[in-house]
C-alpha positions in Angstrom: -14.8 9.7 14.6 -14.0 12.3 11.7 -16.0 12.7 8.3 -15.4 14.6 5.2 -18.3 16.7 4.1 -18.1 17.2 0.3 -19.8 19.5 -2.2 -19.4 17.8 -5.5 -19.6 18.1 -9.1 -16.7 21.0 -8.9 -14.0 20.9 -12.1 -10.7 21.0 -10.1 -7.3 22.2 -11.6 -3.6 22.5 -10.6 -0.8 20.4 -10.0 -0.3 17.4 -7.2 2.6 16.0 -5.5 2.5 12.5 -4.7 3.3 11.8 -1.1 6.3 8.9 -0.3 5.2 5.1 -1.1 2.7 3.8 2.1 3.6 0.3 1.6 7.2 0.6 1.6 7.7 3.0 4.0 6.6 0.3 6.4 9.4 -2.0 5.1 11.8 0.1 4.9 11.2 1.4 8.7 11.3 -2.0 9.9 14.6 -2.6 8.3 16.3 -0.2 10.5 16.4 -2.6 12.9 19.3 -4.7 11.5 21.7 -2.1 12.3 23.4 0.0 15.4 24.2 2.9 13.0 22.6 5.9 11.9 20.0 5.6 8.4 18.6 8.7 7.1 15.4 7.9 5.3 13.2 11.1 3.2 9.9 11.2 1.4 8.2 9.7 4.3 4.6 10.1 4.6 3.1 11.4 6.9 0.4 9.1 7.9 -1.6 7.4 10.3 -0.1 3.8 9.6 3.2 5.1 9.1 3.6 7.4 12.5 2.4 4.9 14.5 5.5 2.4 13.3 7.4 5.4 14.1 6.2 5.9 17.1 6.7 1.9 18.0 10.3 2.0 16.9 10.7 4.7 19.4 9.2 2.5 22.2 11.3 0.2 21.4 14.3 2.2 22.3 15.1 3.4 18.8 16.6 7.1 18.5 14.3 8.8 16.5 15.1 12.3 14.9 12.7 14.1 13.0 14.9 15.8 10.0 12.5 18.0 7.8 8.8 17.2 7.0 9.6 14.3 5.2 12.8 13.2 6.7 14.1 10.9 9.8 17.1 9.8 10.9 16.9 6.3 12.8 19.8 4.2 15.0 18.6 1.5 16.3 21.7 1.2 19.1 19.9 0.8 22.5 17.0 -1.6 21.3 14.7 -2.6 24.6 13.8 -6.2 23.7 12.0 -6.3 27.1 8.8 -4.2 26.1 8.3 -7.0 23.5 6.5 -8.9 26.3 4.9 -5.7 27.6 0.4 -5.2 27.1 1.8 -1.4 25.8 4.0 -3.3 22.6 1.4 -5.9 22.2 -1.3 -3.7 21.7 0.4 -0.9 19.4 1.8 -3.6 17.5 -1.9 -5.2 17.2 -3.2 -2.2 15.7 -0.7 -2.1 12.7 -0.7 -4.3 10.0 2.7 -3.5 8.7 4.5 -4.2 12.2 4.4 -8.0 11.3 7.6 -7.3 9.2 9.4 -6.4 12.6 9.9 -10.0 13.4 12.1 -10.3 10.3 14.8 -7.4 11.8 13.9 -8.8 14.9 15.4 -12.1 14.6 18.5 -11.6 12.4 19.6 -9.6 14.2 18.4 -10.4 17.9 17.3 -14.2 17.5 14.1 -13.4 19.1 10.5 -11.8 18.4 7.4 -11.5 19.5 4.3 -9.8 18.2 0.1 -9.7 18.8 -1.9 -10.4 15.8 -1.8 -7.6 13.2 -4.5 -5.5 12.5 -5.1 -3.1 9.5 -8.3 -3.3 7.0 -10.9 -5.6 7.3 -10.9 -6.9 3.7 -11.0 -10.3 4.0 -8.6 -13.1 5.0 -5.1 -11.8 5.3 -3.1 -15.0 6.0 0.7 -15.0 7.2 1.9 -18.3 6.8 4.2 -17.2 4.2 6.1 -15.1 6.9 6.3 -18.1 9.3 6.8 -21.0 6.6 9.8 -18.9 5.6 11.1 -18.3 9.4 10.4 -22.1 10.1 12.7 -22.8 6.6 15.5 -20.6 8.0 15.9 -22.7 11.6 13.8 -20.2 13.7 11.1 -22.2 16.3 7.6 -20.7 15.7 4.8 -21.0 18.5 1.2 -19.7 18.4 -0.7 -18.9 21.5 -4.2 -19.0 20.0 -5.9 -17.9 22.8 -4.1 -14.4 23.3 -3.2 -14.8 19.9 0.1 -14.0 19.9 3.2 -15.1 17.9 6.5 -16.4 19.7 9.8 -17.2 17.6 13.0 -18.3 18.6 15.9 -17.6 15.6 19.1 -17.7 17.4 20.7 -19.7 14.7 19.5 -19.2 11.2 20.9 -20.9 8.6 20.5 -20.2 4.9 18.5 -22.4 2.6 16.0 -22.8 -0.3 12.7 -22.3 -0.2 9.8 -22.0 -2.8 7.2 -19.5 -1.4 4.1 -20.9 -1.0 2.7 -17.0 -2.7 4.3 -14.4 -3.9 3.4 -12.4 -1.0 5.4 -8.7 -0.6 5.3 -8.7 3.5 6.1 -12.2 3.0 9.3 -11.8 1.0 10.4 -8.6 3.0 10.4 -10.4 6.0 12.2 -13.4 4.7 15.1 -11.3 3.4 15.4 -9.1 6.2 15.3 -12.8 8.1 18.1 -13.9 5.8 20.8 -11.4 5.2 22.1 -11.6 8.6 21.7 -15.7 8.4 24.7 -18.4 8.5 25.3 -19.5 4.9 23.1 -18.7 1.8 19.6 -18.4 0.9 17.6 -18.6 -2.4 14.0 -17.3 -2.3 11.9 -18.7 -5.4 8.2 -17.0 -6.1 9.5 -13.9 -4.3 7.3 -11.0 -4.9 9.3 -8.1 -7.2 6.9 -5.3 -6.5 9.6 -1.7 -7.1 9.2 -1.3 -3.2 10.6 -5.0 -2.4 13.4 -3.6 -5.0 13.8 -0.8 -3.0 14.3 -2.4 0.1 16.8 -5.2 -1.6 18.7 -2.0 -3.0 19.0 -0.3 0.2 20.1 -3.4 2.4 22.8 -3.8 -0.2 24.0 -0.5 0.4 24.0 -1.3 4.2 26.3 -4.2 3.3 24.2 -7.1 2.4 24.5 -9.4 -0.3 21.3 -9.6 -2.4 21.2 -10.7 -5.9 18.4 -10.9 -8.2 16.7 -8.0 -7.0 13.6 -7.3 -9.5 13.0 -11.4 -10.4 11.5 -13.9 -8.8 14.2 -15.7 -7.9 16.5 -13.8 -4.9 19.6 -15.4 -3.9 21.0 -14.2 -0.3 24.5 -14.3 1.0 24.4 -14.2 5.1 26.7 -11.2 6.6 27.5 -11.0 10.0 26.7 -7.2 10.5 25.0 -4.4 8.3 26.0 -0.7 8.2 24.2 2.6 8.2 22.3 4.5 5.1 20.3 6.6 3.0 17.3 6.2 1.2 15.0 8.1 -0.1 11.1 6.4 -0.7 9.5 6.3 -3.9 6.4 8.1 -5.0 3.0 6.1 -3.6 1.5 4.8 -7.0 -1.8 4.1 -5.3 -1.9 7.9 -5.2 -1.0 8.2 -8.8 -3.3 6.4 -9.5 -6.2 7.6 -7.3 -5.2 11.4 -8.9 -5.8 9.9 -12.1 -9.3 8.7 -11.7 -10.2 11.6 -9.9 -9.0 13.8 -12.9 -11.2 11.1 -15.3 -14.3 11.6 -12.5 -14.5 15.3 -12.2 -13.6 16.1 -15.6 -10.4 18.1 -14.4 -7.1 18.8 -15.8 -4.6 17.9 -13.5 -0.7 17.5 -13.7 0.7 14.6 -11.2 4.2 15.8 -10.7 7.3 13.3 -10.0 5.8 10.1 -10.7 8.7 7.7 -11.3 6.8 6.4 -14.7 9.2 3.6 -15.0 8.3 2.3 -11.6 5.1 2.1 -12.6 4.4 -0.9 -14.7 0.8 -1.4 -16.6 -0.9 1.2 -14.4 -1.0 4.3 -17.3 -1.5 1.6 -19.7 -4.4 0.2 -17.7 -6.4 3.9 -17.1 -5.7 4.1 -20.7 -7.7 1.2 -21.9 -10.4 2.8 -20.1 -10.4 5.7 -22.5 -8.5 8.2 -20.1 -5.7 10.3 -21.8 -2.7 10.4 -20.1 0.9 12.8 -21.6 3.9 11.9 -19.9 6.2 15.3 -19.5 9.5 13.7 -18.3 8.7 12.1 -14.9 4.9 13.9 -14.9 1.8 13.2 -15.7 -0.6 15.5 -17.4 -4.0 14.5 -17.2 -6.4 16.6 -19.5 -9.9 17.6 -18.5 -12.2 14.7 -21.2 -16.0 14.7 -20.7 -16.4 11.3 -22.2 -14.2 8.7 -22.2 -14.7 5.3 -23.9 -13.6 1.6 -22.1 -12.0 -0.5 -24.3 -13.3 -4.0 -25.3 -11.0 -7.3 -25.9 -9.7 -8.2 -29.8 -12.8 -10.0 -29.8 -14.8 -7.8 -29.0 -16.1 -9.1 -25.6 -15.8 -7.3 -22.3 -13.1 -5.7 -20.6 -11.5 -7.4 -17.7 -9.2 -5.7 -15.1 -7.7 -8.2 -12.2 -5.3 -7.8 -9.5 -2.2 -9.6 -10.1 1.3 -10.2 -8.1 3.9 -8.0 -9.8 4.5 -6.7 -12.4 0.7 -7.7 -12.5 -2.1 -4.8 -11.6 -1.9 -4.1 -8.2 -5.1 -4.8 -6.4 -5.1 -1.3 -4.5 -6.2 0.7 -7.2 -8.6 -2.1 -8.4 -11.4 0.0 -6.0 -10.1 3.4 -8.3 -10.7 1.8 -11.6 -14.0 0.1 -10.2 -15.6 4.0 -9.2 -13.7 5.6 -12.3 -15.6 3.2 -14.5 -19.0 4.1 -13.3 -19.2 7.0 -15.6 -17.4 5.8 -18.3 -18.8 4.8 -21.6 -18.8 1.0 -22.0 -18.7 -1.8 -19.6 -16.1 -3.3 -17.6 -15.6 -6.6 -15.5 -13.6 -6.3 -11.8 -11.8 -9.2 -10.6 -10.7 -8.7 -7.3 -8.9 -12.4 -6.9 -7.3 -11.3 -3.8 -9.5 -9.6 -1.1 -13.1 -11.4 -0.8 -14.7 -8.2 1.0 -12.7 -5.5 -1.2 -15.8 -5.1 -3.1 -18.8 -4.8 -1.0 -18.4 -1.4 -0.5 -20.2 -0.9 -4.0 -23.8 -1.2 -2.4 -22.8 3.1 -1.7 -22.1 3.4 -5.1 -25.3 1.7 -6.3 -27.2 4.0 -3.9 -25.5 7.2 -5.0 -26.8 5.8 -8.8 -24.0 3.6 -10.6 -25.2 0.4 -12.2 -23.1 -2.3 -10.8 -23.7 -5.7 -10.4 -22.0 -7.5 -7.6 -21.5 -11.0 -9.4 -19.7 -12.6 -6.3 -17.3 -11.4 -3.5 -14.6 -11.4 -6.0 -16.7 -9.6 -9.1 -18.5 -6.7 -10.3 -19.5 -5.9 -13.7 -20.1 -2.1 -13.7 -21.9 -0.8 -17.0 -20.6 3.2 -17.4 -23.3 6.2 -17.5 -21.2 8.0 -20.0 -22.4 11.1 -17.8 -25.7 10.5 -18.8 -26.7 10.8 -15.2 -24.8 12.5 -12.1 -24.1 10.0 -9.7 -25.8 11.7 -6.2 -24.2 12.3 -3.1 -25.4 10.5 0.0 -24.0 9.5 3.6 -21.3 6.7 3.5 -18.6 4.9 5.9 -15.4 4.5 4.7 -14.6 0.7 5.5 -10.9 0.4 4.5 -8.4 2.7 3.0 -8.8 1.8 -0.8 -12.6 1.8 -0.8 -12.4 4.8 1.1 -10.8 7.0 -1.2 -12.9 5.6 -4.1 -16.1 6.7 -2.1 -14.3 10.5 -2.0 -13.8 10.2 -5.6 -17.7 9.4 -6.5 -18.2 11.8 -4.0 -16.2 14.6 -5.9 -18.1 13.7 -9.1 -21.3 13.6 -7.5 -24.1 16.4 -7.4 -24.9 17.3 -4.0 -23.2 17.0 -1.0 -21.4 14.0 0.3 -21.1 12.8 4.0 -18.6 10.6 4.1 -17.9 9.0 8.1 -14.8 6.9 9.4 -12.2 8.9 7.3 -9.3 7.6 9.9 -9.1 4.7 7.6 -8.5 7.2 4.4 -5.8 8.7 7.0 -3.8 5.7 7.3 -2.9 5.7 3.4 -3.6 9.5 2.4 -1.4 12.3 3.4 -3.3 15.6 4.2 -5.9 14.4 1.2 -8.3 17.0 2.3 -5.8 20.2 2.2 -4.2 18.7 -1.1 -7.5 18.3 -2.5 -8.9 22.3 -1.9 -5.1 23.0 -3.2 -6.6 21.6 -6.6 -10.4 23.9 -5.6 -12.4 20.7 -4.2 -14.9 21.5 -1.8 -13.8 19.3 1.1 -14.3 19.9 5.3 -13.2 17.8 8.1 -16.1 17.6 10.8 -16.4 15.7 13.3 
């Protein structure tokens, strides 16, 4: 296992490139699937989570061609549906979360799939009858070996139809489409998620050739084709890592410039660092983020305390609830987190605590953190990093902190963070990878 040894409480400067959108890179790599022909995809990151989908389309007979740094072309001609049943398939498959939106390609397009329960962050309950509700909906035959744990589904004959999403879940819906555009007939999706990467996706299977309408509502309405074409597409910016670079400007007290953020894809996240008293200038599609030594949370109308809680789309998304939760901790004011999502998101707070925040952990789904208005250094200490999200709010505190900062299990940061450590001395942080 890696760890990151930090030396904090170092004023960083510079400017910072966000790498291509995590979450729908993993769609979007999935979705070449429903077509023989060639799509070109760019501003792929390179991660951990990402590489290894990569690296499992290739298994699975898909002609991979590595472009540029950030480019690939896929063509998904020559696809081995054998090695579904292989131990090799089911255990890479196992070990990514985002490989549950294969069976989606996989059965418009083939009628069959097969996949190991999906792994990825131990945060809680992660359920996927949403994905399998909507297969079931669609005519495909769903069996679970509970034992081996491992999903079967038959969808040789898919018919469209309607269907009311039991949650607005985005793997949910992006497996349900890719189900459906290849499906006999049409299909309307009501309580689809809308997040800009499920646009994204809708926008580039229409260019393939399928018939999506909708896009950006709740409500998607999908006309079956019998075949899809090939395509370019080119990944949004990841706004987790907007985001994260936005707290850790607040945290550190740096000026830092965020550079080709797609602020209109963005929804309330400036709005929501800005109700925490951080100042944000947008120059075109940048963000400028100027060095502030205090800044101020705000309260409600009323005067009673903030809240900030995950919602679906174009809700706050629960990823960077962990950012505002650390960035608050040496704010001025006090702030309630509602993580309605995720019931272990939270607990890694008890490092935070220890390096000297005041938080109270209410419940798995709460804490109340009452700012320090720099009043006190938070310390640096020995942590784990225990999912991607926490993890990168650990580095932040870490960045702030006095002292040095060990922080272990950074292959979870990994699998969402592109090359954070050399980005991050880019900007002057003190930062080592040891093993």
């Amino acid at each position: 296992m890696g760890s990151f040894r930090v030396n904090g409480g170092i004023k960083l400067k510079g400017e910072i490139i966000p790498q291509g959108a995590k979450n729908e890179a993993l769609q979007i790599l999935c979705a070449v699937l429903l077509t023989s022909e060639k799509i070109t995809i760019s501003k792929i990151p390179n991660i951990v989570d990402v590489n290894k989908l990569i690296e499992l389309l290739s298994d699975m007979g898909v002609k991979v061609t590595k472009e540029g740094p950030e480019t690939y072309t896929f063509q998904a001609d020559e696809v081995n549906l054998d090695f579904m049943a292989t131990e090799e398939y089911l255990k890479k498959a196992s070990a990514l979360r985002g490989s549950v939106m294969l069976l989606g390609p996989l059965l418009a397009r083939f009628g069959t799939g097969k996949l190991s329960k999906p792994g990825g962050d131990k945060i809680g309950r992660r359920r996927m009858d949403t994905h399998f509700t909507g297969f079931q909906k669609l005519g495909a035959k769903f069996n679970y070996d509970a034992k081996n744990e491992i999903f079967h589904i038959d969808g040789k004959n898919l018919k469209g139809c309607y269907m009311l999403l039991d949650e607005a879940s985005v793997t949910g819906t992006a497996n349900i489409v890719m189900a459906a555009v290849m499906a006999e007939g049409t299909t309307t999706v009501y309580n689809a998620a809308c997040e800009p990467y499920l646009q994204q996706l809708c926008d580039m299977l229409n260019r393939m050739g399928a018939k999506i309408s909708g896009v950006g509502s709740n409500l998607l309405t999908i006309e079956g084709v019998k075949k899809l074409g090939g395509t370019t597409h080119k990944m949004l910016p990841d706004m987790i890592e907007i985001g994260s670079f936005i707290g850790l400007a607040a945290m550190t007290q740096s000026e830092i410039l965020i550079k080709d953020c797609q602020i209109p894809r963005l929804g309330i996240i400036p709005d929501t660092f800005r109700r925490m008293g951080i100042q944000l200038e947008f120059r075109g599609d940048d963000i400028f983020v100027p060095a502030q030594k205090h800044y101020e949370i705000e309260t409600f109308i009323d005067g009673s305390i903030l809240t900030v809680a995950d919602a679906i789309w174009p809700g706050f998304t629960p990823d960077l609830l962990s950012i505002i939760l650390v960035t608050a901790t040496q704010a001025k004011g006090t702030i309630l987190v509602h993580q309605k999502m995720f019931e272990s998101r939270l607990f890694f707070v008890d490092k935070l605590i220890e390096m000297g925040a005041q938080i109270i952990l209410c419940d798995p789904h709460r804490a109340t953190v009452i700012g320090l208005d720099r009043k006190t250094d938070l310390r640096g200490i020995r942590m784990t990093s225990p999912d991607i999200r926490a993890g990168v709010a650990l580095l932040i505190a870490a960045l702030s902190a006095s002292g040095t900062s060990i922080i272990d299990n950074i292959e979870q940061i990994d699998r969402g963070y592109q090359n954070i450590d050399d980005r991050l001395r880019a900007l002057g942080a003190e930062i080592e990878r040891i093993s």
